[in-house]
mmCIF file as Biopython writes it, N, C-alpha, C and O atoms, coordinates in Angstrom:
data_model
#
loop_
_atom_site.group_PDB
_atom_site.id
_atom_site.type_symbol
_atom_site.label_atom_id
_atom_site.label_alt_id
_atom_site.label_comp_id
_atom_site.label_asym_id
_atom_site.label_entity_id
_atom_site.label_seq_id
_atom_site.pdbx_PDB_ins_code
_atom_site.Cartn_x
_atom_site.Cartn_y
_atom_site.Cartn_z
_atom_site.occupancy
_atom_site.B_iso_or_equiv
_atom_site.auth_seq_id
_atom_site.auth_asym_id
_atom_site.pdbx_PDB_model_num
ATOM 1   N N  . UNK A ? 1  ? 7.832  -10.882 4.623   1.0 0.0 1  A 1 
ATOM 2   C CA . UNK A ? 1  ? 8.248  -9.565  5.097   1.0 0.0 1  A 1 
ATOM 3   C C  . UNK A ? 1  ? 7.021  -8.783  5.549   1.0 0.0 1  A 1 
ATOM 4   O O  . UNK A ? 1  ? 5.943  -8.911  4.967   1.0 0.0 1  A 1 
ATOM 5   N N  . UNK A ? 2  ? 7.161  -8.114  6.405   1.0 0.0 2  A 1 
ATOM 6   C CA . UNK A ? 2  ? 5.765  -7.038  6.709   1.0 0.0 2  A 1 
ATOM 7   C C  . UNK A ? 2  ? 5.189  -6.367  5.946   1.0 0.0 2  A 1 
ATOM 8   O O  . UNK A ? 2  ? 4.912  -6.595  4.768   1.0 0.0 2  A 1 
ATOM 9   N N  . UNK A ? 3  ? 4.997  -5.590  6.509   1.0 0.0 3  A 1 
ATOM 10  C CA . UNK A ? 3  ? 3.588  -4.830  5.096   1.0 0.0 3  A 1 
ATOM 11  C C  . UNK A ? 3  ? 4.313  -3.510  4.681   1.0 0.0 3  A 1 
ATOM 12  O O  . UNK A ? 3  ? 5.270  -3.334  5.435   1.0 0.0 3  A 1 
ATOM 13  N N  . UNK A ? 4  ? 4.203  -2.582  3.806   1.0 0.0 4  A 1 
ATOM 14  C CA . UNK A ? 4  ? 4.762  -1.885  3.087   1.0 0.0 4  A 1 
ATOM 15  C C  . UNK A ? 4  ? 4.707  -0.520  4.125   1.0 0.0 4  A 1 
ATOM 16  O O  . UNK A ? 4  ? 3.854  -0.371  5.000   1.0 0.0 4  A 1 
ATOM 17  N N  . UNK A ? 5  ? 5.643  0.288   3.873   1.0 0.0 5  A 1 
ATOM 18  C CA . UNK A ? 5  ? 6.170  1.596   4.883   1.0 0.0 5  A 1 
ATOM 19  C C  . UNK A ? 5  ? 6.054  2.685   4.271   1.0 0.0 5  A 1 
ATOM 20  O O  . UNK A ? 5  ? 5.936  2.603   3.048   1.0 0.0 5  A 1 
ATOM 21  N N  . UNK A ? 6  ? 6.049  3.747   4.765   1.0 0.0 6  A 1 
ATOM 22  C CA . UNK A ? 6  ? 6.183  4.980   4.006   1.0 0.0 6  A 1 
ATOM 23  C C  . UNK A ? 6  ? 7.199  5.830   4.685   1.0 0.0 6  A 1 
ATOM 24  O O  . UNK A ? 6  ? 7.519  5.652   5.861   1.0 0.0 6  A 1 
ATOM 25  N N  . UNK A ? 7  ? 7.685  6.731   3.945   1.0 0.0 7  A 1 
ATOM 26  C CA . UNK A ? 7  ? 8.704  7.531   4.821   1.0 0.0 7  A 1 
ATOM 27  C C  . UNK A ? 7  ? 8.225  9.235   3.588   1.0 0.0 7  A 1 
ATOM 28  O O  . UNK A ? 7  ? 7.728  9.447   2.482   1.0 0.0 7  A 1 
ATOM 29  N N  . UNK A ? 8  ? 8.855  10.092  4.863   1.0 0.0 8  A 1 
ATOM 30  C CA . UNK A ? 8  ? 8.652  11.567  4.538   1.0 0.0 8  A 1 
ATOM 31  C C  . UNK A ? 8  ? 9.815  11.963  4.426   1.0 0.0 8  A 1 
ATOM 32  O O  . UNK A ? 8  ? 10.680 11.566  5.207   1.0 0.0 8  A 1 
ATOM 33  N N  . UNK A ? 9  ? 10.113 12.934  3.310   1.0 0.0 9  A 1 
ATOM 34  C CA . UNK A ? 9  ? 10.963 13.940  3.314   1.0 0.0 9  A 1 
ATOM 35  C C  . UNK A ? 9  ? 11.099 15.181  4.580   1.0 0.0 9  A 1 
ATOM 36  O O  . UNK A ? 9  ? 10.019 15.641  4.952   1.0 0.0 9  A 1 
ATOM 37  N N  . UNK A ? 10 ? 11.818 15.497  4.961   1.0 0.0 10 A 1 
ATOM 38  C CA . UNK A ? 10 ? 11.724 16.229  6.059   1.0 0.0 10 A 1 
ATOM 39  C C  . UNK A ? 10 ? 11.883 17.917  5.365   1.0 0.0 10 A 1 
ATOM 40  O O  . UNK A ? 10 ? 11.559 18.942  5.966   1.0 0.0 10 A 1 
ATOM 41  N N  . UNK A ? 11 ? 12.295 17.868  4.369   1.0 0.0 11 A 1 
ATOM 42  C CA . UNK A ? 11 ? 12.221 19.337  3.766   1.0 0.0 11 A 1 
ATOM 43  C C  . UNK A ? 11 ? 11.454 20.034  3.005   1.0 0.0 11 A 1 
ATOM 44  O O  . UNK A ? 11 ? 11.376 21.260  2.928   1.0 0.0 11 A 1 
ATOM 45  N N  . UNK A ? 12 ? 10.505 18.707  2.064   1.0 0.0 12 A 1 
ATOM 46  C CA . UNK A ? 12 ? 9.428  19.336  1.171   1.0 0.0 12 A 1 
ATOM 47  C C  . UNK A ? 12 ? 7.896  18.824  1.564   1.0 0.0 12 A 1 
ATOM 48  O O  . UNK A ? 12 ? 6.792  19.344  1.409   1.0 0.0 12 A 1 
ATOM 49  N N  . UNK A ? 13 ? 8.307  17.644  2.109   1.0 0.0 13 A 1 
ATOM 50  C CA . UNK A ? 13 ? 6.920  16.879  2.471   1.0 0.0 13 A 1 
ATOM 51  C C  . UNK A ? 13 ? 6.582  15.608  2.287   1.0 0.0 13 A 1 
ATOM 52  O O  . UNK A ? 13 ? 5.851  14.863  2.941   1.0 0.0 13 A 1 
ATOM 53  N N  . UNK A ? 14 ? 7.516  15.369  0.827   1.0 0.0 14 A 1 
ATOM 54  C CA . UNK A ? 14 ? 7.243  14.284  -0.157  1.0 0.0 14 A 1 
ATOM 55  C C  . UNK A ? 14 ? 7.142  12.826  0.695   1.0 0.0 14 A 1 
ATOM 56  O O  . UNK A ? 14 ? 7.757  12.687  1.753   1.0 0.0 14 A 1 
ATOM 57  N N  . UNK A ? 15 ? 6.451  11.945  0.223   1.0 0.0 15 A 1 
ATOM 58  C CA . UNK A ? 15 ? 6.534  11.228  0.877   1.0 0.0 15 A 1 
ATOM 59  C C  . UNK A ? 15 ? 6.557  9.540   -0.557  1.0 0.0 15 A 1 
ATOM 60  O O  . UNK A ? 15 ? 5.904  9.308   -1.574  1.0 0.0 15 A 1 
ATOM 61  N N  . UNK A ? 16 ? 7.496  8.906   0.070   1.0 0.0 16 A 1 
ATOM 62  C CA . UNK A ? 16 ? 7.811  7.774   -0.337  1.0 0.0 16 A 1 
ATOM 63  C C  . UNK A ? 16 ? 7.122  6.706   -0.043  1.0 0.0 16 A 1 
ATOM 64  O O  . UNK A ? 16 ? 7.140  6.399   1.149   1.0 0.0 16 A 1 
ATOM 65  N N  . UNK A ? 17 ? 6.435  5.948   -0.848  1.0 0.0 17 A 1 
ATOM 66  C CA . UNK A ? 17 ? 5.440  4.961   -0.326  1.0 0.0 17 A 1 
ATOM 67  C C  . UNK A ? 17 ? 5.858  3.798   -1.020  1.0 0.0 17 A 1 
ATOM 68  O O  . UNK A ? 17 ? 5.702  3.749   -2.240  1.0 0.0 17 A 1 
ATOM 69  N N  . UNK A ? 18 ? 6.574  2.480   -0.150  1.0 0.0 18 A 1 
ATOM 70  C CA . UNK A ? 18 ? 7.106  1.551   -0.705  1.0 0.0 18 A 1 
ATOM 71  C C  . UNK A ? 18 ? 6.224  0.735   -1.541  1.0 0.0 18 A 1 
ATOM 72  O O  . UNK A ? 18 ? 6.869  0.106   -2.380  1.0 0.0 18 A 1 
ATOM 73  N N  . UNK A ? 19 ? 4.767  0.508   -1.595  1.0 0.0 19 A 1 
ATOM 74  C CA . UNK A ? 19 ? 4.125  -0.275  -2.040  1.0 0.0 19 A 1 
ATOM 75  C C  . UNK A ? 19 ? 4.017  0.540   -3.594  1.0 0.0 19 A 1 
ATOM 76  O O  . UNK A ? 19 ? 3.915  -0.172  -4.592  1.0 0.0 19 A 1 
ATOM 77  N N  . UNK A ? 20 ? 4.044  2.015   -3.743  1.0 0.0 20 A 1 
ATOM 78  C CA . UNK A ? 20 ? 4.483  2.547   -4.709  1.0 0.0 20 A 1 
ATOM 79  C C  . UNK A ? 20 ? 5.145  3.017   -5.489  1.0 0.0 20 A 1 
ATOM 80  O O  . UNK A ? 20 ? 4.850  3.737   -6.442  1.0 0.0 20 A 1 
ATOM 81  N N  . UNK A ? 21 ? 6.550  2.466   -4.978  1.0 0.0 21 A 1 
ATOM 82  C CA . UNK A ? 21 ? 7.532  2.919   -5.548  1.0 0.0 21 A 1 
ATOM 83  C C  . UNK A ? 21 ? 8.300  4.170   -6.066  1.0 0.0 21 A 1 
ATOM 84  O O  . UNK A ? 21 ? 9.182  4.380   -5.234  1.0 0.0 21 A 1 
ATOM 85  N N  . UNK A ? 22 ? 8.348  4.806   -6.748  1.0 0.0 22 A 1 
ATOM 86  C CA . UNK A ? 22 ? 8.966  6.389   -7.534  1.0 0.0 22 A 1 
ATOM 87  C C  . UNK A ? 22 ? 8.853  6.126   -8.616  1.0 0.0 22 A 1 
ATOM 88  O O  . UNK A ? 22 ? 9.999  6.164   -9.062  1.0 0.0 22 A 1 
ATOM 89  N N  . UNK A ? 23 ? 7.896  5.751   -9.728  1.0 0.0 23 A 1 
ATOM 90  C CA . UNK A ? 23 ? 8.339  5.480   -11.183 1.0 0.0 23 A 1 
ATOM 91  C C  . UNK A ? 23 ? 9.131  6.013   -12.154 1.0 0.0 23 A 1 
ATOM 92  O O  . UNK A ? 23 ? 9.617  5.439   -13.128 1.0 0.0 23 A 1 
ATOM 93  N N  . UNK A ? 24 ? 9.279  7.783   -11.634 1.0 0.0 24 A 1 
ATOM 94  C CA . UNK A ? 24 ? 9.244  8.704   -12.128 1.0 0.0 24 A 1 
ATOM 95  C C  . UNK A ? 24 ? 11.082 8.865   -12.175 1.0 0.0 24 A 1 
ATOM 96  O O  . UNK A ? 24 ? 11.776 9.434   -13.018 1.0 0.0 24 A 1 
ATOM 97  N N  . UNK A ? 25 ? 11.531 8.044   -10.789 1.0 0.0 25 A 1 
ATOM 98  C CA . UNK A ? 25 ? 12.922 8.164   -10.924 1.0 0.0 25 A 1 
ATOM 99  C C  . UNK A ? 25 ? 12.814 6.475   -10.937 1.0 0.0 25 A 1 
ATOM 100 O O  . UNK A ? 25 ? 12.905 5.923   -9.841  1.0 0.0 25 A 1 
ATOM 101 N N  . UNK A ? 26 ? 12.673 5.857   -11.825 1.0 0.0 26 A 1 
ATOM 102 C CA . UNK A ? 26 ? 12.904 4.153   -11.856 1.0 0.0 26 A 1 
ATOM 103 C C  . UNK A ? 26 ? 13.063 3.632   -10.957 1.0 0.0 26 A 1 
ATOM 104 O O  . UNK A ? 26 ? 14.044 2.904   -10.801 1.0 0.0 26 A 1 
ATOM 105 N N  . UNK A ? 27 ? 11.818 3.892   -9.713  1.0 0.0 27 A 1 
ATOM 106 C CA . UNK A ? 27 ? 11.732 3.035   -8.440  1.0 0.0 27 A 1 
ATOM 107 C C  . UNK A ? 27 ? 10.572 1.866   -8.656  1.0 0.0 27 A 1 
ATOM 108 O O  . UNK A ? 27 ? 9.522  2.241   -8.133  1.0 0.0 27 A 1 
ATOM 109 N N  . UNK A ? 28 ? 10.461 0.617   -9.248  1.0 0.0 28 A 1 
ATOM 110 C CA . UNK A ? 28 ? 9.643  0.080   -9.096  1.0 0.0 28 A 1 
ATOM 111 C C  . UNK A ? 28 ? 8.706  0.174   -8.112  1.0 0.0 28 A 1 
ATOM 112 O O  . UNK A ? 28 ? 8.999  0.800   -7.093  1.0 0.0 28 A 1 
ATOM 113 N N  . UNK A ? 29 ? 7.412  -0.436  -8.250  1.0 0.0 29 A 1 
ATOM 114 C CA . UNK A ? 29 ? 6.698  -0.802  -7.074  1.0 0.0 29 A 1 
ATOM 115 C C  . UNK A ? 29 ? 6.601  -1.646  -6.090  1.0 0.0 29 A 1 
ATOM 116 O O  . UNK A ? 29 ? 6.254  -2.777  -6.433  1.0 0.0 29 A 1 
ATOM 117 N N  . UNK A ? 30 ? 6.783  -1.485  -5.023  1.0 0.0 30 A 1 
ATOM 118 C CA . UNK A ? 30 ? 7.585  -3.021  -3.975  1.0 0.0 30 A 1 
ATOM 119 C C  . UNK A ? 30 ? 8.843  -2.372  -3.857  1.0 0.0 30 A 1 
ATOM 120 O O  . UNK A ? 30 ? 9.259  -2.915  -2.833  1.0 0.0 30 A 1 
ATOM 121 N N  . UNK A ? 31 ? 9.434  -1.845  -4.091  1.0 0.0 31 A 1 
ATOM 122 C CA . UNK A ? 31 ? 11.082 -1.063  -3.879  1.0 0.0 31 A 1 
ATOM 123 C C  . UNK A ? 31 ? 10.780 -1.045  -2.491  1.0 0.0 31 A 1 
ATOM 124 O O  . UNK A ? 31 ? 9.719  -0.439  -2.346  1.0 0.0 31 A 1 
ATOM 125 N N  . UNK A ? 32 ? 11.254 -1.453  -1.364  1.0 0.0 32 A 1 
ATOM 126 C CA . UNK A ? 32 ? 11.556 -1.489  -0.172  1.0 0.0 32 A 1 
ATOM 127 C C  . UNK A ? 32 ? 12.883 -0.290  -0.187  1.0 0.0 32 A 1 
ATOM 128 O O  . UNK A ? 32 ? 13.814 -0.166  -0.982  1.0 0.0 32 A 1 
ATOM 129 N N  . UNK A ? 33 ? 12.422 0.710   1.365   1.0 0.0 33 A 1 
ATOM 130 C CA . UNK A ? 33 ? 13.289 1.754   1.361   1.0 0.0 33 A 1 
ATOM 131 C C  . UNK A ? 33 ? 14.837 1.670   1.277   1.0 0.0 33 A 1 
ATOM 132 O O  . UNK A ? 33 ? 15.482 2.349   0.478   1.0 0.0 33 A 1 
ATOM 133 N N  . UNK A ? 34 ? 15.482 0.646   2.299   1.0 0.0 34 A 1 
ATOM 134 C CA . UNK A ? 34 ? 16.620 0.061   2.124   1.0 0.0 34 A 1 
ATOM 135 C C  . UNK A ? 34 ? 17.353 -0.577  0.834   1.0 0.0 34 A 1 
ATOM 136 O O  . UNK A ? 34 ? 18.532 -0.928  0.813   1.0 0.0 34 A 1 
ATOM 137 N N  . UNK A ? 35 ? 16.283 -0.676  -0.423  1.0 0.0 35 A 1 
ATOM 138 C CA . UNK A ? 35 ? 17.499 -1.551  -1.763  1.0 0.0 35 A 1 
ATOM 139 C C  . UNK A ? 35 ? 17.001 -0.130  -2.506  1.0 0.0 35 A 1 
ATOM 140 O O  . UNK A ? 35 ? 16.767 -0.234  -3.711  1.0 0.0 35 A 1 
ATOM 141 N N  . UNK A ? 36 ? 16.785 1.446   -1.766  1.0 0.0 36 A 1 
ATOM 142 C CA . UNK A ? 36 ? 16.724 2.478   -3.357  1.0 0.0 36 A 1 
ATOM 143 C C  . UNK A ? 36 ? 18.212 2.752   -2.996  1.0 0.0 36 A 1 
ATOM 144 O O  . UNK A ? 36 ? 18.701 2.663   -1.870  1.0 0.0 36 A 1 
ATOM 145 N N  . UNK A ? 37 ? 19.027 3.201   -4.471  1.0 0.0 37 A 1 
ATOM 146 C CA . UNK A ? 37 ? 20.359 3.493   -4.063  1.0 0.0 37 A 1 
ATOM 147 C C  . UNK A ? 37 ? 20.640 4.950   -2.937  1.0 0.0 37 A 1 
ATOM 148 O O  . UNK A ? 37 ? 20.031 6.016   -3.034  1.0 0.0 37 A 1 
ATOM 149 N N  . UNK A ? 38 ? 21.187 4.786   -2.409  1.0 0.0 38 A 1 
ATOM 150 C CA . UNK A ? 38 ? 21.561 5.848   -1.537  1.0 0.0 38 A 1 
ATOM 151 C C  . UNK A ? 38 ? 22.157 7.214   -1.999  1.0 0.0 38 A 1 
ATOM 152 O O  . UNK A ? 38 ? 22.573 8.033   -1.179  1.0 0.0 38 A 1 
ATOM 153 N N  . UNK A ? 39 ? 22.188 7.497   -3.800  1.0 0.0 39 A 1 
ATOM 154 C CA . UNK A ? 39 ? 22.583 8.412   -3.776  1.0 0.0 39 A 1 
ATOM 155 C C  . UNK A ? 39 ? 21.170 9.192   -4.640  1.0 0.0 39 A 1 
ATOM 156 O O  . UNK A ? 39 ? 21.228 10.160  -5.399  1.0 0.0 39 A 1 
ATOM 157 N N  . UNK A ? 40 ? 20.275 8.616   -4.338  1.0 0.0 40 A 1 
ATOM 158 C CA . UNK A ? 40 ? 18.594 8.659   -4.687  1.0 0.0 40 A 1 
ATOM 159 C C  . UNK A ? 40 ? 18.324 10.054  -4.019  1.0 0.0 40 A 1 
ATOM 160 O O  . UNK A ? 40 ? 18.802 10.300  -2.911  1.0 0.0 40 A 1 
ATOM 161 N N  . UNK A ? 41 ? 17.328 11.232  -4.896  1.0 0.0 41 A 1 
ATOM 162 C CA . UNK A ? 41 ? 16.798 12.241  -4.064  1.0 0.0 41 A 1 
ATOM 163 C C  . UNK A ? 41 ? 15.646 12.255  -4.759  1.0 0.0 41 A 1 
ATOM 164 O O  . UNK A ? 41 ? 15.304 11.837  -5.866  1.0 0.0 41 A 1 
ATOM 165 N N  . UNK A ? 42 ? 14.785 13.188  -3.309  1.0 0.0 42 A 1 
ATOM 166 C CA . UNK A ? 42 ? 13.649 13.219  -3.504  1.0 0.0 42 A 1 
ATOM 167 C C  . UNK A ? 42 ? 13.233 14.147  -4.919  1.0 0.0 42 A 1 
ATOM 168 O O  . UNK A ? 42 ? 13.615 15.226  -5.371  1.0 0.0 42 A 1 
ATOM 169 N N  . UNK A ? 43 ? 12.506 13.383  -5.231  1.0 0.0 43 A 1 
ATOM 170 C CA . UNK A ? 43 ? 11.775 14.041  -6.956  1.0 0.0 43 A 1 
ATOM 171 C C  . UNK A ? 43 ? 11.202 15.154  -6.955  1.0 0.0 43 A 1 
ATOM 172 O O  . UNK A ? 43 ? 11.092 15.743  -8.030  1.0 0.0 43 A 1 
ATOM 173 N N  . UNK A ? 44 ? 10.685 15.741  -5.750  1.0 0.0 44 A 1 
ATOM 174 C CA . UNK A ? 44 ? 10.020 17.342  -5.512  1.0 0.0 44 A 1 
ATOM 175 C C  . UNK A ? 44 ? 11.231 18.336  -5.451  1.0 0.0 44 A 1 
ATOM 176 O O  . UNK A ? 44 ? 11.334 19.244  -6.275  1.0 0.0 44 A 1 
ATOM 177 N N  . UNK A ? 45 ? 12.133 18.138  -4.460  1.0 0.0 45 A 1 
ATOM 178 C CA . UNK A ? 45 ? 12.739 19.393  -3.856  1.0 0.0 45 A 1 
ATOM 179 C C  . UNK A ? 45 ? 14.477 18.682  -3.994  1.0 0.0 45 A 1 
ATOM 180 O O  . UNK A ? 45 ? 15.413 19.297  -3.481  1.0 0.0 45 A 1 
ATOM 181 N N  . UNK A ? 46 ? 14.667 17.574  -4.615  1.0 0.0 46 A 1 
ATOM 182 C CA . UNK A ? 46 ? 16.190 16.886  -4.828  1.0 0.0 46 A 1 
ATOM 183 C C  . UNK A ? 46 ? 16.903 16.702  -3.622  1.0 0.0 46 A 1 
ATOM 184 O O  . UNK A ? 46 ? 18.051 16.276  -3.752  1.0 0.0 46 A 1 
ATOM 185 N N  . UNK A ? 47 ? 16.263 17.046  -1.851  1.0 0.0 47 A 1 
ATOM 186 C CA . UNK A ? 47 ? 16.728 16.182  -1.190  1.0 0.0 47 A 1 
ATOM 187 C C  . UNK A ? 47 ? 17.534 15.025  -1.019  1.0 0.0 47 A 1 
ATOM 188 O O  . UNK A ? 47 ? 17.235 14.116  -1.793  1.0 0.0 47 A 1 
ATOM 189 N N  . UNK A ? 48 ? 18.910 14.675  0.136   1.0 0.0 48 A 1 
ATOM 190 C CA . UNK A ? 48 ? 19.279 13.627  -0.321  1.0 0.0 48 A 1 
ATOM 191 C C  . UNK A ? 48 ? 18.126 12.816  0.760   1.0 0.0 48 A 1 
ATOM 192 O O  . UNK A ? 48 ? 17.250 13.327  1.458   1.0 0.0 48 A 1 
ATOM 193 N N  . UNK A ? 49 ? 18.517 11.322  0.585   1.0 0.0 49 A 1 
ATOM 194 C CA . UNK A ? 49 ? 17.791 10.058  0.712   1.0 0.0 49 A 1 
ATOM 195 C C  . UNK A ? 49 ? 17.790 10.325  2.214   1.0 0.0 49 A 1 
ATOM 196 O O  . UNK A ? 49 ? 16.739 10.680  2.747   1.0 0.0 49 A 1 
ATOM 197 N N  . UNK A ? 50 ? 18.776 10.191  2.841   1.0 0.0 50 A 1 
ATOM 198 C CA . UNK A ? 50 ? 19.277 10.688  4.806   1.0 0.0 50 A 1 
ATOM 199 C C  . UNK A ? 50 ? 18.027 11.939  5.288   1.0 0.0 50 A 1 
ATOM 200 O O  . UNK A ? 50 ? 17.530 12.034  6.411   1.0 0.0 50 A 1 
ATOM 201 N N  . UNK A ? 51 ? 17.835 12.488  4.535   1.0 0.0 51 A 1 
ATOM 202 C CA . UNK A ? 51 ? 16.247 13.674  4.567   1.0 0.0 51 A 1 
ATOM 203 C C  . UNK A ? 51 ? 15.605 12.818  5.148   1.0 0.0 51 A 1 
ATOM 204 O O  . UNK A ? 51 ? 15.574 12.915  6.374   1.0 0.0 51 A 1 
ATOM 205 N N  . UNK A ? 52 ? 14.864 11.678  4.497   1.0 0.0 52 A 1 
ATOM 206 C CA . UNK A ? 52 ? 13.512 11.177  5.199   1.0 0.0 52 A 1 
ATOM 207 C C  . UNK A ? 52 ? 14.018 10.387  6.141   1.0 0.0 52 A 1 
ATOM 208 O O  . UNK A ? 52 ? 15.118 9.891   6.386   1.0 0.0 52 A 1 
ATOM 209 N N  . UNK A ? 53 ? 12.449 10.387  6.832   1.0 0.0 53 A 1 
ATOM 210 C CA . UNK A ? 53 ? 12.075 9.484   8.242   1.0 0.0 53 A 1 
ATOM 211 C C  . UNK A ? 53 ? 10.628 8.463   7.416   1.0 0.0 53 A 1 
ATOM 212 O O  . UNK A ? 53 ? 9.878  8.551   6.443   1.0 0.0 53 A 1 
ATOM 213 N N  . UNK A ? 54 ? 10.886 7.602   8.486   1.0 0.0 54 A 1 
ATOM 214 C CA . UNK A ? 54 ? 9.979  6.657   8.486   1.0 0.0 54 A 1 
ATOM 215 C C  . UNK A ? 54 ? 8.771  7.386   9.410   1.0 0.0 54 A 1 
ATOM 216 O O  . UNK A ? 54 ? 8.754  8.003   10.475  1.0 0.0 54 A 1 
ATOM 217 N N  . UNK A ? 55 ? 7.597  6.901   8.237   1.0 0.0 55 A 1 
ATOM 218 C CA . UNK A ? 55 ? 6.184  7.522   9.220   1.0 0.0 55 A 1 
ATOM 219 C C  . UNK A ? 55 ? 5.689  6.507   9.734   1.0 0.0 55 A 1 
ATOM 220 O O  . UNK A ? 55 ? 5.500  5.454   9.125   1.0 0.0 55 A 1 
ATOM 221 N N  . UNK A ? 56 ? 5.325  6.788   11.367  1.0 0.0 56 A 1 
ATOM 222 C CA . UNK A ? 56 ? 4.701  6.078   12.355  1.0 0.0 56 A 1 
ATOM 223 C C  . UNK A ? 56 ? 3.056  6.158   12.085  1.0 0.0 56 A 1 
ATOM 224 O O  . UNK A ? 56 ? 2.277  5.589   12.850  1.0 0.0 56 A 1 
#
């Protein structure tokens, strides 16, 4: 598989870094954005998951 992605919250900033996972909400490390459950929000501001974009 390619190399690890990051994606941003579009409302607080936060940013999701697959090679780091979310520990904080039981996202392992390696959690690829597509297998976190979809009813997952961001840990800063409780955003839902549909918030972020993938950073270029």
């Amino acid at each position: 598989m390619s190399e690890y992605r990051k994606y941003q919250c579009s409302v607080c900033g936060h940013i999701y870094d697959e090679a780091e996972g979310d520990e904080e909400t039981g996202i392992a490390p390696g959690t690829r954005w597509e297998d976190i459950p979809d009813d997952w929000r961001c840990p800063e501001c409780g955003a839902e998951k549909s918030e972020y974009s993938l950073m270029l």
